[in-house]
N, C-alpha and C positions, 0 to 999 in steps of 0.2 A: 732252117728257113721255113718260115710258115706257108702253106699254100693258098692264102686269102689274097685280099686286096692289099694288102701291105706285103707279102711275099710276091705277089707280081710285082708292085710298084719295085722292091728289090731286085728283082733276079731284070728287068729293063733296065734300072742304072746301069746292074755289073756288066751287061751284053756293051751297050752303048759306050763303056770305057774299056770294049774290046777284051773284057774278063769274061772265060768259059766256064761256069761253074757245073760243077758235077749233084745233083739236087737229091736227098736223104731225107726220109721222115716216114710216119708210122702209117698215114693214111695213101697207101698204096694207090690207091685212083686216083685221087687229089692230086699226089707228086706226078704220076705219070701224065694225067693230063696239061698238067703246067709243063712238062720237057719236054711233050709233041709239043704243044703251042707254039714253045720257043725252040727248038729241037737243040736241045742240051742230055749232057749224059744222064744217067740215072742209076741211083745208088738201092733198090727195092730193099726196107728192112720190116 
């Protein structure tokens, strides 16, 4: 998932159809602050 404007507009659809995803990717800060925002799990790689 990307963490820009197109990975938020993402990670809202999955919430809103009641889908918890668990968020992954390389830019460490970017993923983390996207899964406080939406307080979803996080995968740090």
């Amino acid at each position: 998932m990307t963490t820009g404007h197109t990975g938020a507009l993402v990670l809202d659809s999955m919430l809103r159809r009641g889908l918890r995803p668990v968020l992954a990717g390389c830019d460490g800060a970017a993923v983390a602050g996207l899964a406080a925002r939406h307080d979803v799990g996080l995968v740090p790689v």
